[in-house]
Residue, then its C-alpha position, 0 to 999 in steps of 0.5 A: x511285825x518284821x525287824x530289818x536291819x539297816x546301814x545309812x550308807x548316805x546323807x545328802x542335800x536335795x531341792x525341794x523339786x515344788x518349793x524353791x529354796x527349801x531343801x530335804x535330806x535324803x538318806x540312803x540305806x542298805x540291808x546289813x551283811x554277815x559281817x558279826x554274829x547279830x548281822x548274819x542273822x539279819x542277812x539270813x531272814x533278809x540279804x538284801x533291801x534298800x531304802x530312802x527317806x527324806x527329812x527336812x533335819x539333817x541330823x536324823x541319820x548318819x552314814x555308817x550308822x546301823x537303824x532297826x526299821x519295823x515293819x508292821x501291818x496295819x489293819x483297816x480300823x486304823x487307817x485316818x485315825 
């Protein structure tokens, strides 16, 4: 498994482009920086990486807060189950 660290950097509403009327919110990330002792060592394994999801909540994520995102293979026997 691989542990990142990122940063929300941005919560917004978006159209379903499908469905008419429903809507997502997309979050923005971005991989930390050096900016304390736990961050440097994030940015040293990984200096850069962006990430967006989208949920229909928009509570899930908020802008400025820090999310670990685990990164793990996954074997053919698991894949449908």
């Amino acid at each position: 498994m691989t542990r990142c660290k990122f940063q929300c950097t941005e919560v917004a509403r978006k159209a379903v482009w499908n469905k008419p009327g429903e809507f997502v919110f997309a979050a923005k990330f971005a991989a930390v920086y050096n900016d304390s002792p736990e961050n440097k060592a994030f940015f040293d394994a990984t200096p850069c990486g962006n990430l967006e999801v989208s949920t229909y909540k928009d509570d899930r994520f908020t802008p400025g807060e820090f999310y670990f995102l685990d990164i793990s293979l996954v074997v053919k026997e698991e894949v449908g189950a």
